[in-house]
C-alpha positions in Angstrom: 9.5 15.4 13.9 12.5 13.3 15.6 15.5 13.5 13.4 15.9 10.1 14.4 12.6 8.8 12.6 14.2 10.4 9.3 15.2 8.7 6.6 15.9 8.2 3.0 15.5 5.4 0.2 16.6 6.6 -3.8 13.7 5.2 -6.5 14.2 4.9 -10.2 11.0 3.9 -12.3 11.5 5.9 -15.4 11.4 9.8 -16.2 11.9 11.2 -12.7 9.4 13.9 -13.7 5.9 11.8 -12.8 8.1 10.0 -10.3 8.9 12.7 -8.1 5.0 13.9 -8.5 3.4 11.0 -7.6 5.6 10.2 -4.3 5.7 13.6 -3.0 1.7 13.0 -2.6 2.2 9.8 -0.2 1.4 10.8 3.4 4.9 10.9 5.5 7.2 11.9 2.4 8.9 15.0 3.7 10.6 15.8 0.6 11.6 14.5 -3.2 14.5 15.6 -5.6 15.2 14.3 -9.2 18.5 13.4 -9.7 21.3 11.0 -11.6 22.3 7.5 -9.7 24.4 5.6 -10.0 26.5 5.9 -13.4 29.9 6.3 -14.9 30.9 9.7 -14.2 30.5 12.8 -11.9 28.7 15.5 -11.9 26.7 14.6 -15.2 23.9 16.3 -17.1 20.9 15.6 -18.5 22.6 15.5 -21.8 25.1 13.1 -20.7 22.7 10.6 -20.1 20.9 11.2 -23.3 23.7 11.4 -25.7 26.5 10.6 -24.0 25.7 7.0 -22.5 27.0 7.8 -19.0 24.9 4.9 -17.2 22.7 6.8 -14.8 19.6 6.3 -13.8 17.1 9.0 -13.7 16.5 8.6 -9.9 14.2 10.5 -7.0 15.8 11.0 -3.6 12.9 10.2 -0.7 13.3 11.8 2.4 10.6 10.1 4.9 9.3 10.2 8.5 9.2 6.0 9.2 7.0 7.1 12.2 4.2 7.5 9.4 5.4 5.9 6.6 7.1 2.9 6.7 9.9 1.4 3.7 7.4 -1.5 3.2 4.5 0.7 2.4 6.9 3.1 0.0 8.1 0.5 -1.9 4.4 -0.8 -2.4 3.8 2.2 -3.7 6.6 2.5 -5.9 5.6 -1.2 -7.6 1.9 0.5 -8.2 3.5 2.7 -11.1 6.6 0.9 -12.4 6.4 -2.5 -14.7 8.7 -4.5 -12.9 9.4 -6.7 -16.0 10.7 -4.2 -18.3 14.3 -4.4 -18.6 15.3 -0.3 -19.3 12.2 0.9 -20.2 9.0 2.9 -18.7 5.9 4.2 -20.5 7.2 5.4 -24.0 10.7 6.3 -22.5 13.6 3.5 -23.7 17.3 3.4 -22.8 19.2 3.2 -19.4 18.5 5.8 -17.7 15.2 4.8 -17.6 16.0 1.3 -15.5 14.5 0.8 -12.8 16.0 0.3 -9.5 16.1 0.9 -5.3 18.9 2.4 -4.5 19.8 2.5 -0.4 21.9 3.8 2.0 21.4 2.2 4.9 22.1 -1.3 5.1 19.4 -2.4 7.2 16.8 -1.3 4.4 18.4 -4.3 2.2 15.5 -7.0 4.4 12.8 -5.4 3.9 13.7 -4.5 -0.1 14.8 -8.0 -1.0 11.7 -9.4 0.8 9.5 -7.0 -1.3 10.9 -8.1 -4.4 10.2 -11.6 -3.4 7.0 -10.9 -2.6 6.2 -8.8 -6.0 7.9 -11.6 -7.9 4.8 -14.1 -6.9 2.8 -11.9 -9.2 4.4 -12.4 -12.6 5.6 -15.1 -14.4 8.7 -13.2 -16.2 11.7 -12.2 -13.7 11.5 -8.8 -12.1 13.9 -6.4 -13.7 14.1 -4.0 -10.7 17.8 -3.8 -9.5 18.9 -3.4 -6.0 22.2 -1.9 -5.1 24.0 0.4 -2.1 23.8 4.0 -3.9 27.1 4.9 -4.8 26.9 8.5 -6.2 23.8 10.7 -6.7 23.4 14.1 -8.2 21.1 16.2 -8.5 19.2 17.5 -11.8 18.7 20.8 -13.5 16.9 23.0 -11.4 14.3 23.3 -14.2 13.8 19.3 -13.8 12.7 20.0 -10.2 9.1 20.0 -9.3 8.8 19.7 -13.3 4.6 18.6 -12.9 4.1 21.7 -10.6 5.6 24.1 -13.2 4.2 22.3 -15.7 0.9 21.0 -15.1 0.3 19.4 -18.8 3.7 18.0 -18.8 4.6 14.8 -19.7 4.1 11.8 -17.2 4.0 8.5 -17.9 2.2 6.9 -14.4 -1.3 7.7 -13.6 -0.4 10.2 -10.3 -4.1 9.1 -8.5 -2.8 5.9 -7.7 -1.2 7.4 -4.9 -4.4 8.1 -3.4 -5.0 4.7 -2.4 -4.0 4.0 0.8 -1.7 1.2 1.7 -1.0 -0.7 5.0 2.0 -2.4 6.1 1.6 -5.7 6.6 4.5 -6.0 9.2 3.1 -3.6 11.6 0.9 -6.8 12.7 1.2 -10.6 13.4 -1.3 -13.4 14.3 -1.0 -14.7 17.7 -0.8 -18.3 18.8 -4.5 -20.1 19.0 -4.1 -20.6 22.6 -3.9 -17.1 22.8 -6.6 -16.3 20.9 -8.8 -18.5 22.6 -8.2 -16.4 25.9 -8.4 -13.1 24.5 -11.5 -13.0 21.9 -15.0 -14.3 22.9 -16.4 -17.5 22.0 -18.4 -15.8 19.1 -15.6 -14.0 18.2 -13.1 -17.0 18.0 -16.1 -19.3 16.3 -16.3 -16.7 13.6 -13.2 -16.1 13.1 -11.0 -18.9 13.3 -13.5 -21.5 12.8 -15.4 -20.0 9.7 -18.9 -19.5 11.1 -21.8 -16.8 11.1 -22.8 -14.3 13.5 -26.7 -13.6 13.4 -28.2 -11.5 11.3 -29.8 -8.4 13.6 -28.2 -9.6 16.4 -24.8 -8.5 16.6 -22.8 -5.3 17.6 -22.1 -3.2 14.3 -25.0 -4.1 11.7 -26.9 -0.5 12.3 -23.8 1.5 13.5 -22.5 4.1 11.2 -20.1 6.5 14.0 -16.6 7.6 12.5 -14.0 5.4 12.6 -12.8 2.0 11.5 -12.7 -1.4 11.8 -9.9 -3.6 12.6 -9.6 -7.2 12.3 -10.5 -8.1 15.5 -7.7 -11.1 16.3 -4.5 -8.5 14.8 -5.8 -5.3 15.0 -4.9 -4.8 11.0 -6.7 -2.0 9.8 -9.5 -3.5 7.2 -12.6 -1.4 6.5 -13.6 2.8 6.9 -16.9 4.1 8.2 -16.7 6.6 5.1 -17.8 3.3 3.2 -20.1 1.4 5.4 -24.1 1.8 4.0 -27.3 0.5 5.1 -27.7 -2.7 3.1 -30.6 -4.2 5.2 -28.7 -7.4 5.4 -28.7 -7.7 9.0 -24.6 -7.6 9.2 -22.2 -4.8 8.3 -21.8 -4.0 4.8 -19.3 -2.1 3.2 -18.2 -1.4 -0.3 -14.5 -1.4 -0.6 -11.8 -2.6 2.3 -9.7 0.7 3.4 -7.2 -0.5 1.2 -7.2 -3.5 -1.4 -4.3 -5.6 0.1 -5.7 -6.4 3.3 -8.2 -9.1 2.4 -7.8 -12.4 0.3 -10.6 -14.0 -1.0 -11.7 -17.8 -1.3 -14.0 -19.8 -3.6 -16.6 -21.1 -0.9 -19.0 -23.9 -1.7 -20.4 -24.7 1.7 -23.4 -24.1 0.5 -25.5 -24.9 -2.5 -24.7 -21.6 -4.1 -20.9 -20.3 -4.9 -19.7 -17.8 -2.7 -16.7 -15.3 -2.2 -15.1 -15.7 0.7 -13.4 -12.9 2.4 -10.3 -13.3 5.2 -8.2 -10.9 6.8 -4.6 -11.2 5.3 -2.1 -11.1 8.4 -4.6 -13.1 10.7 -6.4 -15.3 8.1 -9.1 -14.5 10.0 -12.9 -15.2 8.0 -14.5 -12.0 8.3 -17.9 -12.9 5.6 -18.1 -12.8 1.9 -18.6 -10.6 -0.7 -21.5 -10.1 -3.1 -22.3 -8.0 -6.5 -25.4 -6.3 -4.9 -24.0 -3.5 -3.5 -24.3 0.1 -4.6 -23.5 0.4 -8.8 -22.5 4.5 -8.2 -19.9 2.7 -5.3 -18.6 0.3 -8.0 -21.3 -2.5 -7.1 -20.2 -4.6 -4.6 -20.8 -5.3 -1.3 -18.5 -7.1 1.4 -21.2 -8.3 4.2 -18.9 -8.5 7.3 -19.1 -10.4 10.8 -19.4 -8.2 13.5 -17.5 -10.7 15.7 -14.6 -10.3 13.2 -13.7 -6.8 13.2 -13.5 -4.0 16.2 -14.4 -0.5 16.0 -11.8 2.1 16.4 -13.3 5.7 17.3 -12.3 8.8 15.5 -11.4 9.8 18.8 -9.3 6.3 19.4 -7.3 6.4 16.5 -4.3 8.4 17.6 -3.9 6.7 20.6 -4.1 3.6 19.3 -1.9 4.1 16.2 -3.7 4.9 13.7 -3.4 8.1 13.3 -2.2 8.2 9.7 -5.3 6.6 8.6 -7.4 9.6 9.8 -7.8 11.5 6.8 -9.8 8.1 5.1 -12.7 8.0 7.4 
């Protein structure tokens, strides 16, 4: 790894015990330690904080390779498990030291946090209680607080540790390009569909029976939106999948075109119409089933994905 791609962001969201856990399983972490931010005094102890009221916060230290994880995509992560409203409490744990808070060192991660908490504020109607501030001190816990879920495997935890299994994509690693560009670079199916919200035949286009390894990206950003792990045969006529590679990348629209209500579904970086989603999709897949121009999306090979960037998403195909 180049040292250079290195770096670190400090996370409080409660006990640091199902903290650490849970972001030591996201894909480009290098390495997590529980420790004591940004209190009163030095060198404290666990005690300290319970009993003595020194202000810390129980805190993880995140070493990460930004070449395959991003800070966007770690802090996304890190709202997934935390209620951002709570003012010093987590799960069943109350008191200070269970605040939540990012905590950075570098002072160009200060964009891309406050611009996340602006973003995660849109989704509730009480203020976010997440504070943001330069780390001033951090020390480490007692060893025996380290890798506590891995010594302890019924141990307390408070988050639900499979929610890091679902994938997240960075929003900022793509952009929409001008119309006039668009109009040179995709087809004229491919602009109809997408920018102009119309419909491919059925049985007639490039991806309804195609079921190699790979993904599809949205075909005017390159944004990654579906897997071929969850493409089926839905004898529609158009591809069908039954869940996007990961549940931020699509928005979805009331659509009353026709005489029956519909579900829209867009691409979220390049607004692009991509189809709609229906209820008739496989009930063991969760039942639904998000019928998908081919002149939309592009298919990315197995083979292509490395090359093309998308090497990290791999291991979900």
């Amino acid at each position: 790894m180049n040292n250079n791609a290195l770096n670190e962001i400090y996370l409080a969201g409660g006990c640091f015990w199902g903290v650490e856990a849970y972001i030591s399983r996201i894909n480009g972490v290098i390495d997590v330690t529980s420790g004591y931010a940004n209190g009163n005094t030095e060198n404290p102890t666990y005690e300290d904080l319970i009993h003595k009221n020194s202000g810390h916060a129980e805190t993880v230290r995140v070493s990460y390779d930004s070449n395959i994880v991003t800070l966007y995509t770690l802090l996304t992560y890190y709202f997934r498990i935390i209620d951002p409203t709570s003012l010093n409490k987590q799960g069943n744990d109350f008191g200070v030291q269970y605040r939540t808070g990012i905590y950075y060192t570098d002072d160009s991660d200060l964009k891309v946090i406050e611009a996340k908490i602006k973003e995660e504020q849109e989704k509730h109607s009480k203020r976010i209680q997440v504070e943001v501030y330069r780390l001033e001190h951090f020390y480490l816990a007692e060893e025996y607080h380290q890798d506590y879920l891995d010594k302890n495997p019924n141990g307390y935890c408070h988050i639900d540790l499979s929610v890091a299994d679902t994938i997240v994509i960075d929003p900022n690693r793509y952009f929409k390009l001008s119309d006039e560009i668009l109009r040179k670079t995709l087809t004229e199916e491919q602009y109809e569909v997408t920018q102009l919200n119309e419909t491919e035949r059925a049985f007639a286009n490039e991806y309804w029976n195609k079921f190699d390894k790979g993904i599809y990206v949205d075909v005017a950003t390159g944004e990654p939106l579906f897997a071929s792990i969850d493409k089926f045969e839905s004898s529609c006529g158009w591809p069908s999948f039954t869940k996007p590679i990961s549940p931020d990348v699509l928005v979805f629209r009331n659509d009353d075109t026709i005489t029956m209500l519909r579900t829209e579904v867009r691409s979220r970086v390049g607004d692009s119409h991509l189809g709609h989603v229906f209820n008739d999709g496989p009930i063991e897949k969760g039942g639904l089933r998000y019928c998908i121009n081919s002149a939309s999306i592009k298919f990315v090979s197995v083979d292509e994905m490395k090359e093309l960037g998308y090497e990290h998403l791999i291991n979900e195909i």
